[in-house]
C-alpha positions, -999 to 999 in steps of 0.1 A, spaced: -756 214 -238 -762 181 -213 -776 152 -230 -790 128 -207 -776 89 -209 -801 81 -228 -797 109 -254 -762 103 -256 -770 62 -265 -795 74 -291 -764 91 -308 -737 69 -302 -764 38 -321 -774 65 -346 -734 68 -354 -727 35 -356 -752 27 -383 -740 56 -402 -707 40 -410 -692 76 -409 -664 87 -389 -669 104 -350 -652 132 -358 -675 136 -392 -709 127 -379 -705 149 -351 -706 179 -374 -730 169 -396 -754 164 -368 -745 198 -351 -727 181 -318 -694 194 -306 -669 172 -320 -648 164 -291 -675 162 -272 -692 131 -293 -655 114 -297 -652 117 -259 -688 98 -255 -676 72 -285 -640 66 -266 -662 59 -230 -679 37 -248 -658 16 -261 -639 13 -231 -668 1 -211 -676 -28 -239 -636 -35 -237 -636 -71 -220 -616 -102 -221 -628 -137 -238 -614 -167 -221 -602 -193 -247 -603 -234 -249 -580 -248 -275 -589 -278 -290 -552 -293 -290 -527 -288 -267 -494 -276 -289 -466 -299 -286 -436 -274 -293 -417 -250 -267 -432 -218 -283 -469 -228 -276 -485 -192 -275 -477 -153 -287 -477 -131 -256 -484 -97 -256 -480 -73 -228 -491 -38 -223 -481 -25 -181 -492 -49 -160 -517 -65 -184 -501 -97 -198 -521 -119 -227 -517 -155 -241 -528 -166 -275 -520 -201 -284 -507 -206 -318 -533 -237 -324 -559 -209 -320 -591 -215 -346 -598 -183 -364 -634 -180 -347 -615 -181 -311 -590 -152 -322 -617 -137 -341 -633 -135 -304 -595 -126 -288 -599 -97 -312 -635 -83 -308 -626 -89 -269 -601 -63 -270 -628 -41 -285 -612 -42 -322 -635 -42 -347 -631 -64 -378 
C-alpha cells in the first residue's frame, strides 16, 4: 500500500510518542515492518544536521579538541565544551539523549 507524505508523517509522530520500538510498532499497527523502519531511517537522516559551536574560553594546552572522522567528514569538539553545547554536538548528529 502507498501512503501519501502526509500519511507517512502521521505515523512516524504517532511512533515517536509511543516510546515503542520501529520494528514493534510497525506490527502492532498493521504496517510492514521494513517498510516503517525504512520511513523512520529517511527521517532521521533528513533532521541529521550540524550545530556550529562558540566556546567560551579559548584552551590553552596542545590537545585543544577530540576529533572525530568518518570518510571525508572530519569534526572538532573542543575539550572546554559546556555540557549544553555538546549536548547540542550530540542532538546535531541526530543522537538522541
Amino acid at each position: 500500500m502507498n501512503y501519501s507524505t502526509e500519511e507517512k508523517a502521521m505515523w512516524l509522530d504517532d511512533w515517536r510518542q509511543s516510546g515503542k520500538k520501529a520494528w514493534a510498532y510497525a506490527k502492532e499497527n498493521g504496517l510492514i515492518p521494513q517498510t516503517f523502519t525504512g520511513w523512520v531511517n529517511r527521517e532521521a537522516r533528513k533532521t541529521t544536521g550540524f550545530v556550529e559551536i562558540h566556546p567560551k574560553v579559548k584552551p590553552q594546552c596542545d590537545r585543544s579538541e577530540i576529533l572525530i572522522e568518518k570518510g571525508d567528514v572530519k569534526i572538532h569538539i573542543p575539550l572546554l565544551l559546556g555540557s549544553m553545547e555538546l549536548r547540542a554536538v550530540i542532538e546535531g548528529l541526530g543522537v538522541s539523549l
